[in-house]
BADOFI-246723 format. One line per 10 residues: number of its first residue (from 1); their letters; for each residue x, y, z of C-alpha. Coordinates in pm, 1 decimal, always signed. Layout:
// BADOFI-246723
NUM> a> X/Y/Z | ...
***
This chain:
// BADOFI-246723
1> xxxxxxxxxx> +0.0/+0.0/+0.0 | +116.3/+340.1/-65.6 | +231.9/+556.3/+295.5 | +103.2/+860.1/+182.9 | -257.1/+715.9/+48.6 | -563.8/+785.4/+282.3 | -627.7/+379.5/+377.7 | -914.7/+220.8/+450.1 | -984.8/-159.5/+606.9 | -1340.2/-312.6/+510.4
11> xxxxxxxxxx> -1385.6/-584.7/+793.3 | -1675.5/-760.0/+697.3 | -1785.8/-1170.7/+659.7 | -2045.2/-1100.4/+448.5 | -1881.1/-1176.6/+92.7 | -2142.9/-943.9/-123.6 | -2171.9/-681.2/+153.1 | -1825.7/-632.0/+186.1 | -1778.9/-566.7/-177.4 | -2061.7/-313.1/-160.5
21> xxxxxxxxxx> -1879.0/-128.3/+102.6 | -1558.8/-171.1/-83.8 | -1710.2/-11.9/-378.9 | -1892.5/+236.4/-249.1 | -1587.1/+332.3/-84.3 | -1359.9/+335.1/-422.7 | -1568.4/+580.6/-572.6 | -1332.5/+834.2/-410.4 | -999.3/+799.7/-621.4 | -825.0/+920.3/-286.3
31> xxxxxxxxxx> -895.2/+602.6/-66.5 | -649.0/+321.2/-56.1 | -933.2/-14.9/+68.6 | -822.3/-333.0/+161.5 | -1059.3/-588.7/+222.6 | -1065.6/-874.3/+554.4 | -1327.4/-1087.6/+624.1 | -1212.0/-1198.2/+991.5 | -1125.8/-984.9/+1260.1 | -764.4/-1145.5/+1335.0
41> xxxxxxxxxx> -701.0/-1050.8/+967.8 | -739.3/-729.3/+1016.8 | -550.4/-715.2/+1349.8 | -244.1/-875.6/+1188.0 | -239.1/-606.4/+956.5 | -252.8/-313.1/+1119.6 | +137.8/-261.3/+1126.8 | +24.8/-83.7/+814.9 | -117.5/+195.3/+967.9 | -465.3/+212.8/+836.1
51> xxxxxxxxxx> -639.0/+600.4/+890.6 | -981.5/+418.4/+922.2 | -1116.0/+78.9/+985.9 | -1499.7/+12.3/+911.4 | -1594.7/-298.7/+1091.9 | -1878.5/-540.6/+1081.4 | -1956.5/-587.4/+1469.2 | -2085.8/-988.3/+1438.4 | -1763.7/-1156.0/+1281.9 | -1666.9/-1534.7/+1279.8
61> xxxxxxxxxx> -1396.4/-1508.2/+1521.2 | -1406.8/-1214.4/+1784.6 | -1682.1/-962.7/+1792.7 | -1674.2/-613.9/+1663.9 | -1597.0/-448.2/+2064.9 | -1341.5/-711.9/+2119.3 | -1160.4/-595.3/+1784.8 | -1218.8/-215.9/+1859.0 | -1062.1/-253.2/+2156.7 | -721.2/-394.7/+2047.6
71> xxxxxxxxxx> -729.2/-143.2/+1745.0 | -737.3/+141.9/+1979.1 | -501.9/-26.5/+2235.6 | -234.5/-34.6/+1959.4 | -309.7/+257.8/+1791.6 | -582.7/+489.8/+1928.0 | -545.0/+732.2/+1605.0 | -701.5/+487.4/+1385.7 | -1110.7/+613.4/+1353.5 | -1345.3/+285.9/+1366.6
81> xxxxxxxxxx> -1724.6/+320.4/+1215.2 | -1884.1/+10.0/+1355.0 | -2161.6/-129.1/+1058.7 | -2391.0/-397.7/+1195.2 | -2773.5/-482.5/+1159.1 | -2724.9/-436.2/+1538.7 | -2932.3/-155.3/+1654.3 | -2965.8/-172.0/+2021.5 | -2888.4/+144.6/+2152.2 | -2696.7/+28.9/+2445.1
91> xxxxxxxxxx> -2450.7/-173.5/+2234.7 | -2417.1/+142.8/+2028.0 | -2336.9/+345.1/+2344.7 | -2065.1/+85.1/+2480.8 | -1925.4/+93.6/+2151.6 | -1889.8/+502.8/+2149.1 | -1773.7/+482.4/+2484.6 | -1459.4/+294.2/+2373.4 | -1361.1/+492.7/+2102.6 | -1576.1/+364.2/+1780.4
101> xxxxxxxxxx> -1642.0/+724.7/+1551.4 | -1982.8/+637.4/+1450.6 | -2233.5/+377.7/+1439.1 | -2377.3/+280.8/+1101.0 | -2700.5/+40.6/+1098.6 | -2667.9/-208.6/+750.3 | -2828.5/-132.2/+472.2 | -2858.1/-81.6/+65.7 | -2819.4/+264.0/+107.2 | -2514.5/+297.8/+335.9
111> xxxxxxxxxx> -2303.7/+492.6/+11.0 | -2374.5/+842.9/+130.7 | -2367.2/+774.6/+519.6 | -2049.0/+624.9/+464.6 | -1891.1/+858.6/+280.5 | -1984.1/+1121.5/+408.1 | -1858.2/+976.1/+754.3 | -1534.9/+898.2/+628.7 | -1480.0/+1234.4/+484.2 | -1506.0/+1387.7/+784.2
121> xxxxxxxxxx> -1227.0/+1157.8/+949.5 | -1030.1/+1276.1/+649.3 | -1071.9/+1627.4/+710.2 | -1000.0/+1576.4/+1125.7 | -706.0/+1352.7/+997.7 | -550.6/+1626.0/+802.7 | -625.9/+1884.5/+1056.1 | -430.1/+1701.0/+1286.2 | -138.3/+1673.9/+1062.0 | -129.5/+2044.8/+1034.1
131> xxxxxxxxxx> -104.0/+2095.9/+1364.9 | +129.6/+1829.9/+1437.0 | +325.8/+2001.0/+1146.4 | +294.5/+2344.0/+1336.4 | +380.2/+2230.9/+1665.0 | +719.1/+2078.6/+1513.1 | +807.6/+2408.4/+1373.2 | +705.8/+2573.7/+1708.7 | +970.8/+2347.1/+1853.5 | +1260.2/+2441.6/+1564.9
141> xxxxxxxxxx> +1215.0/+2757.1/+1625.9 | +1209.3/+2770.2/+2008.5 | +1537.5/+2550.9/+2051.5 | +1757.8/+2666.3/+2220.1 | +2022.9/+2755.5/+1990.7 | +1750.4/+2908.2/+1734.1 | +1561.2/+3103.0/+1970.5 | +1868.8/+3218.6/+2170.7 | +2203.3/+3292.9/+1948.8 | +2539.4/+3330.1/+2153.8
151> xxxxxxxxxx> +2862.5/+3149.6/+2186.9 | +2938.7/+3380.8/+2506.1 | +3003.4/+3195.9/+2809.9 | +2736.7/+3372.2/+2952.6 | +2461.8/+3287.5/+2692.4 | +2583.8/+2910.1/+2726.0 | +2509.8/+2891.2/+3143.4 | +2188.6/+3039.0/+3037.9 | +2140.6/+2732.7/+2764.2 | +2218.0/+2524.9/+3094.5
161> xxxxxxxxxx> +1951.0/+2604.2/+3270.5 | +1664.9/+2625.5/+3016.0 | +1783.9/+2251.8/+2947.2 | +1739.8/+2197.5/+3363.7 | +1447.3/+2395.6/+3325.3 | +1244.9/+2133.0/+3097.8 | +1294.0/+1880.8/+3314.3 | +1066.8/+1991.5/+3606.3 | +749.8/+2205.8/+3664.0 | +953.6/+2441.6/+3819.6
171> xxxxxxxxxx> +878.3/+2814.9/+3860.4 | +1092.6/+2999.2/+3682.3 | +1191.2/+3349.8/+3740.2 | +1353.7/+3560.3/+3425.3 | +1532.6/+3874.0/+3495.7 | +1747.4/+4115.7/+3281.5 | +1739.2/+4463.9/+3093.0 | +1456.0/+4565.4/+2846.9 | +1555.9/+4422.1/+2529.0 | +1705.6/+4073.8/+2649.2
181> xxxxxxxxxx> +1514.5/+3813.4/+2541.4 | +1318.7/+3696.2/+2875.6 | +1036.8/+3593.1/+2663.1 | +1188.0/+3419.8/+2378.2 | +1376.5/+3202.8/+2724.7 | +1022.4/+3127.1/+2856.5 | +887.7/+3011.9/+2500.7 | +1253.8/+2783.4/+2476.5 | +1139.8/+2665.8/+2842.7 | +821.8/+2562.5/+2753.2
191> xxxxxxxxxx> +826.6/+2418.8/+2397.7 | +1118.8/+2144.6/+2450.7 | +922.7/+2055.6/+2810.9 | +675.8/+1790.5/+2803.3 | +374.7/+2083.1/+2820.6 | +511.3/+2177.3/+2400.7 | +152.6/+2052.8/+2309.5 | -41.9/+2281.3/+2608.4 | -76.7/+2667.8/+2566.1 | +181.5/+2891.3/+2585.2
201> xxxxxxxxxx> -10.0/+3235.8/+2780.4 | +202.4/+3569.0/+2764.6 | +100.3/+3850.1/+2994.2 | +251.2/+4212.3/+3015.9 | +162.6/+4299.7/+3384.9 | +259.2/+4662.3/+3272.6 | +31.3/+4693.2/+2978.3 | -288.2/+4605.6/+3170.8 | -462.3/+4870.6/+3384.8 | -456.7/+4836.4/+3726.2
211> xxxxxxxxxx> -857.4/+4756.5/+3779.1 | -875.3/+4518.7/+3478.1 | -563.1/+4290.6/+3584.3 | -778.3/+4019.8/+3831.0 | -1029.1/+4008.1/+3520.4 | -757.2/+3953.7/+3299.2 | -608.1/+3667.6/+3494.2 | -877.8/+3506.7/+3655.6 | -1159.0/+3551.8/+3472.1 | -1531.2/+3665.2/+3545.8
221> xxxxxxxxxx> -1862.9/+3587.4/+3579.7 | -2157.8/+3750.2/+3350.0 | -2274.6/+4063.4/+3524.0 | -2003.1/+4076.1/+3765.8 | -1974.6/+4451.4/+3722.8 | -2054.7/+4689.2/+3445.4 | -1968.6/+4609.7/+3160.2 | -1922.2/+4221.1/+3226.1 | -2202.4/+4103.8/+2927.1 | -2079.5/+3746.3/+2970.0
231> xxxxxxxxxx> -1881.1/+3489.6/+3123.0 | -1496.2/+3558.9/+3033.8 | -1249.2/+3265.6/+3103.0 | -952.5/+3420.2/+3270.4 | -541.4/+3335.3/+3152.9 | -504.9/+3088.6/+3433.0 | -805.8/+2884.3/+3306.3 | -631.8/+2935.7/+2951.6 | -292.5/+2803.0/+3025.4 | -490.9/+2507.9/+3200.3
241> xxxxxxxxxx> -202.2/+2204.3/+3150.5 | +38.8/+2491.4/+2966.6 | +244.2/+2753.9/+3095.4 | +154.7/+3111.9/+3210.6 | +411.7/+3355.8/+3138.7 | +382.7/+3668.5/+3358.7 | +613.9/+3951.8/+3223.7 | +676.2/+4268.1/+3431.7 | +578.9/+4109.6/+3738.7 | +718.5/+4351.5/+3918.7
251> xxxxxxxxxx> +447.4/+4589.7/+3789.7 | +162.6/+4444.8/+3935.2 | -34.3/+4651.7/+4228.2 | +1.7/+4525.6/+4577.9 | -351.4/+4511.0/+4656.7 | -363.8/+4223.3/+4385.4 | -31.3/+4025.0/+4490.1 | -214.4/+3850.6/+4758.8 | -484.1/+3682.4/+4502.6 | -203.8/+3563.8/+4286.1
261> xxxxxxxxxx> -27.2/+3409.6/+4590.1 | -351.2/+3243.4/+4699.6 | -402.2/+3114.4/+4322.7 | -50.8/+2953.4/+4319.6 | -53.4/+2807.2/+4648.1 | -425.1/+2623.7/+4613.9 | -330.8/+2578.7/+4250.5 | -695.5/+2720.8/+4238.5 | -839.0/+3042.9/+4131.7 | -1200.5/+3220.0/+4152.4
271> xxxxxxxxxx> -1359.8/+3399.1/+3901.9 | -1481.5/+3782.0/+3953.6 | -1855.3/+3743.7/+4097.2 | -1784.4/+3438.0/+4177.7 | -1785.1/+3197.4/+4473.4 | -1679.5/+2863.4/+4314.8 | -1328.3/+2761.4/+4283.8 | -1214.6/+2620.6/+3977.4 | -944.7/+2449.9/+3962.4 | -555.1/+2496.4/+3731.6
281> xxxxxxxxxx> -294.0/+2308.5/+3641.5 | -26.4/+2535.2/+3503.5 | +323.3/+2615.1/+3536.7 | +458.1/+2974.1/+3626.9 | +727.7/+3177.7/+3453.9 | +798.5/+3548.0/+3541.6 | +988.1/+3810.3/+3387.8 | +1123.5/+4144.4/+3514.8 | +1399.6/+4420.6/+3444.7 | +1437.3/+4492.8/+3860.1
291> xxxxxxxxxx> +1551.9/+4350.6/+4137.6 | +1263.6/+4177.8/+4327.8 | +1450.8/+4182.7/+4636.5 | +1494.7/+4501.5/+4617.9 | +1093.3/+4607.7/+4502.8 | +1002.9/+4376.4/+4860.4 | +1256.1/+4608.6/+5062.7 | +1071.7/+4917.6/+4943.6 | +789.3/+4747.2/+5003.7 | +623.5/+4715.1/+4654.1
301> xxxxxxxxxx> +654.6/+4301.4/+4644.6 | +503.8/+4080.1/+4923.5 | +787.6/+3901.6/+5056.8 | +598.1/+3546.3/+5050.9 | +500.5/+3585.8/+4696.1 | +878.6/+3663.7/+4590.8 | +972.9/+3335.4/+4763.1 | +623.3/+3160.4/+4591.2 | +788.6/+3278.6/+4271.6 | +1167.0/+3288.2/+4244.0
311> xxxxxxxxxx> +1211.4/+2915.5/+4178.5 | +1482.5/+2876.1/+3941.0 | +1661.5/+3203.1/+3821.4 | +1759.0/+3269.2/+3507.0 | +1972.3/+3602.8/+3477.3 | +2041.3/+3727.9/+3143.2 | +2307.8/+3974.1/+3107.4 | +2302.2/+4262.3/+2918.1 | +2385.9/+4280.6/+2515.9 | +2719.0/+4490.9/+2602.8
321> xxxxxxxxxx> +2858.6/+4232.3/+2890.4 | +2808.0/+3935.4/+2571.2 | +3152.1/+4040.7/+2383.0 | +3095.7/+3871.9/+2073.9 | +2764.3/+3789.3/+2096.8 | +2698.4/+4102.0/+1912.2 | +2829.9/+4031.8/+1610.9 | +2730.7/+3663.8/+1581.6 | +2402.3/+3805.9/+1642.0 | +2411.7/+4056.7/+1391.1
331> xxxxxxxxxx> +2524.0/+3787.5/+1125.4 | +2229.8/+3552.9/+1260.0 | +1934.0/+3867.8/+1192.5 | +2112.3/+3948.2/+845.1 | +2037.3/+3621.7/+731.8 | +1707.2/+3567.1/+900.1 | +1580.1/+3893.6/+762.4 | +1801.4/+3830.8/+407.8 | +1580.2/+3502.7/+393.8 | +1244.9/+3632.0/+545.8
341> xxxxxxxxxx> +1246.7/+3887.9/+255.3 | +1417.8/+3669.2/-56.1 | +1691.2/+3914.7/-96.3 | +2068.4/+3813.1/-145.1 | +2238.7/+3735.7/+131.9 | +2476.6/+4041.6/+273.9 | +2781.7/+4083.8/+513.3 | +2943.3/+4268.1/+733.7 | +3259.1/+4543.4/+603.8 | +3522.6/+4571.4/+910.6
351> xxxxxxxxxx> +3401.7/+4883.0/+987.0 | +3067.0/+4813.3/+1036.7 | +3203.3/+4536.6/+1311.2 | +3395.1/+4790.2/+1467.8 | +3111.6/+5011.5/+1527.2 | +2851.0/+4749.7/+1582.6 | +3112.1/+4619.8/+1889.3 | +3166.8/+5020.7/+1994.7 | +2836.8/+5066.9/+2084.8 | +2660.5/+4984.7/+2419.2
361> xxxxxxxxxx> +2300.6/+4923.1/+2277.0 | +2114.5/+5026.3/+2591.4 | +1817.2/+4834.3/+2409.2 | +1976.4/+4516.7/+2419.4 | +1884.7/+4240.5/+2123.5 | +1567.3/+4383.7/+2010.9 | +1731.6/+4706.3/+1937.5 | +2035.9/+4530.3/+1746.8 | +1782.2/+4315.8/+1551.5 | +1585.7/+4672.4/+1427.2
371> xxxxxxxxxx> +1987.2/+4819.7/+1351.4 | +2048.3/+4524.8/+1192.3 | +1680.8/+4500.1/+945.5 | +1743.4/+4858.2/+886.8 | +2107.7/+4811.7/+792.8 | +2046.5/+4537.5/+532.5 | +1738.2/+4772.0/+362.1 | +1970.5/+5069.7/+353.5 | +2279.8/+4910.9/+175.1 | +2222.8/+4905.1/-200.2
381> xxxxxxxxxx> +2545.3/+4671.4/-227.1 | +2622.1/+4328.9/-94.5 | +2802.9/+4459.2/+190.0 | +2653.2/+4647.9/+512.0 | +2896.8/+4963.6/+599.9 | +2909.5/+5164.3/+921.1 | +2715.1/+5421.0/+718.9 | +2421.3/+5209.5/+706.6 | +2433.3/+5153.8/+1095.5 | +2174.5/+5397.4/+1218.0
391> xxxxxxxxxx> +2239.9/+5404.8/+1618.3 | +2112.2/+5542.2/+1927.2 | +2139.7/+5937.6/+1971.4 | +2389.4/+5947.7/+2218.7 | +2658.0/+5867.3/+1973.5 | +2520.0/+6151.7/+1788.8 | +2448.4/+6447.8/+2046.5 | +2671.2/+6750.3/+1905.9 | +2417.2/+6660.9/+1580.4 | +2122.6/+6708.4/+1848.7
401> xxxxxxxxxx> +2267.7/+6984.4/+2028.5 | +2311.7/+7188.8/+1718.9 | +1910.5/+7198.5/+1691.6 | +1748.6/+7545.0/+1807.3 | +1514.3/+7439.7/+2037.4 | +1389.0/+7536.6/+2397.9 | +1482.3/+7290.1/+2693.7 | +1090.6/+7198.5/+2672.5 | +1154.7/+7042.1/+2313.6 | +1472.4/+6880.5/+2433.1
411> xxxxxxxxxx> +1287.7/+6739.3/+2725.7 | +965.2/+6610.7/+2534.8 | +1226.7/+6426.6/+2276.6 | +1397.8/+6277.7/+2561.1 | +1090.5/+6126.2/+2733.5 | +975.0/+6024.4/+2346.4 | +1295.4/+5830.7/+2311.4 | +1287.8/+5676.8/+2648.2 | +872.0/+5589.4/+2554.0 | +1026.8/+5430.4/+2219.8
421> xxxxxxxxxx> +1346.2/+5241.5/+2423.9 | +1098.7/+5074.7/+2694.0 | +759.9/+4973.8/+2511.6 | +546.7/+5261.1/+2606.9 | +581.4/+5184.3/+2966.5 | +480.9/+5476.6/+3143.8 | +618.4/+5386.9/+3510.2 | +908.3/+5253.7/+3394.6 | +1038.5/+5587.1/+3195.1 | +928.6/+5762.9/+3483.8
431> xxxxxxxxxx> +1214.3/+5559.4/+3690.8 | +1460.0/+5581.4/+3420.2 | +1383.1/+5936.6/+3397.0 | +1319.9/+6016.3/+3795.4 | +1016.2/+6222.3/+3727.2 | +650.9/+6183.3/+3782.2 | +434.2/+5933.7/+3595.7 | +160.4/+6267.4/+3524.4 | +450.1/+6463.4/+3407.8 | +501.3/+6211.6/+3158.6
441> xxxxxxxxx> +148.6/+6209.2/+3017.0 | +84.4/+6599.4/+3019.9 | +438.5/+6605.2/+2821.4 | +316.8/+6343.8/+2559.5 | +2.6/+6540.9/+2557.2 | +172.9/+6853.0/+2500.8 | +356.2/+6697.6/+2184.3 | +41.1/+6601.9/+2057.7 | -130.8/+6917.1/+2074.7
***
């Protein structure tokens, strides 16, 4: 038989019905059938990998539950319609109850029941494929060595403990400048653990308001509060079996730090305007750019949740402590973007090195992979120059400086900047910055008027 055909196996002991079934079944050029009239037949050839088997439930030897059961013992993808003059529901119901896909009563007319049945098991079959095809690509691409590029000793410790990572449900806890990576580590975390097939939940602490945060992680009831039109399953419920990747945890408001601590410990959470408990199975992994230790000694971070959640660290250093790294990164994003876009593939002139390696890139990876993407557009030729390197403006600030403008303008650029280096967050620039978080909006406000 060919691998690749869709295959079919006609079990049947009645000599003229099974060549009714086998014809109405080769009516679809697409169907490999194979006819057995006994159910050990069958069995001993199922090292062939049939997709479906269509089986007559009163045969010589075994009946049709005894042979549905060692089909799906061996092999539980393999769909089985059952086709009998048996109609008692309850056999019907034991028979769906241990795996058969549908229940067909005998008859002259079985051609478009039967087709139209296996059809279907085509379609799921194929479906499944895809997504078995998807999920192996996930997997490529979140390796380690694809998802994080380094020979630096540093970056190879960190390949260390994703690979220790995998093997447990531990917490994780992901810390490093803006810019890192700490997501693309929790992604390599949890598609080479054995959760790869489960949901994969991201969640920016810092981009959700404060009073829609408990909603957005646990969920709420329908009429809860205004505005709550229906039942809304909350990311712990949606990372059920998966992993739940909280990023910026160090953004999220006291009052709520307590609920989350409750949630982890009962491995249970409870939905807004609700008093039921429902229960999750889901592993942890947090991200943050400061020093959690240092958030619960100012008292922004309950000291019990920080132990809850610091499991197994995971430091990543800065772009400018990786030596190296920065040019074997560069040369990875010129040929992922070269390739991405299906243009020739470019390199690297020795002065373009020397000012790639020069430069601190306070914006870590992500703002070497938008140099680099920008670089390989600019350069007409096959080589990238240091002319086609456009970096940060501190490299550039007599060229700023030699702008007329009053120290309002300068000021509104600099928070702009600082809005563009750290994602829009607000509270963050306001750190960086060591001004208030209104001044920052009436600024951007100000710009916009």
């Amino acid at each position: 038989m060919d691998s690749n055909a869709f295959k079919i196996f006609v079990v049947e002991d009645d000599e003229w019905y099974n060549r009714l079934l086998v014809h109405n079944l080769s009516l679809n050029p697409d169907y490999e059938i194979q006819a057995f009239s006994d159910g050990k037949s069958c069995l001993d050839n199922l090292h062939q990998k049939p997709d479906v088997v269509t089986l007559d439930y009163r045969l010589p030897d075994m009946k049709g539950l005894e042979v549905l059961k060692q089909i799906k013992e061996l092999d539980e993808d393999i769909q089985v319609i059952l086709i009998s003059e048996q109609d008692d529901i309850e056999v019907v119901v034991e028979l769906l109850k241990h795996g058969a896909y549908d229940y067909i009563v005998k008859s002259k007319d079985i051609r478009e029941r039967l087709l139209n049945t296996v059809s279907n098991i085509q379609k799921g079959v194929r479906l499944k494929d895809e997504i078995k095809s998807l999920r192996k690509e996930v997997r490529k691409k979140y390796s380690y060595q694809n998802s994080i590029v380094g020979n630096d000793t540093a970056t190879q410790k960190i390949f260390d403990l994703i690979e220790k990572a995998t093997r447990t449900n531990i917490t994780v806890s992901v810390t490093g400048e803006t810019g890192t990576g700490k997501e693309l580590v929790a992604k390599a975390i949890h598609y080479n653990s054995k959760r790869a097939k489960k949901p994969f939940v991201p969640v920016n602490v810092a981009a959700i308001p404060k009073e829609l945060i408990e909603s957005e992680l646990f969920g709420h009831e329908k009429g809860s509060f205004t505005g709550a039109s229906s039942r809304r399953i909350g990311k712990f419920e949606e990372a059920s079996s998966g992993t739940l990747f909280l990023d910026e945890i160090a953004e999220m408001d006291i009052s709520l730090q307590a609920k989350l601590l409750r949630a982890l410990q009962e491995k249970e959470i409870i939905r807004i305007g609700s008093n039921n408990p429902v229960k999750t199975e889901c592993r942890i992994i947090i991200a943050t750019n400061k020093n959690l230790l240092d958030e619960v000694k100012n008292g922004n971070f309950r000291q019990d949740l920080y132990y809850r959640l610091y499991g197994l660290p995971i430091e990543l250093p800065p772009l400018r402590d990786r030596g190296n790294d920065v040019i074997v990164l560069a040369k990875h994003f010129i040929t992922e973007f070269c390739k991405e876009n299906q243009m020739e593939l470019k390199s690297l002139e020795k002065s373009a090195i020397n000012k790639l390696l020069a430069y601190p890139f306070p914006g870590n990876v992500r703002e070497l992979k938008s140099v680099i993407e920008l670089a390989v557009t600019m350069a007409d030729e096959n080589e990238i120059t240091e002319e086609h390197l456009i970096l940060g403006d501190h490299q550039n600030i007599d060229t700023l400086l030699s702008e007329e403008m009053t120290l309002r303008e300068y000021d509104i650029r600099i928070v702009k900047k600082y809005m563009d280096r750290y994602d829009n967050n607000t509270k963050t620039v306001a750190e960086k910055l060591d001004i208030g978080v209104a001044t920052i909006y009436r600024m951007l406000k100000e710009n916009r008027g």
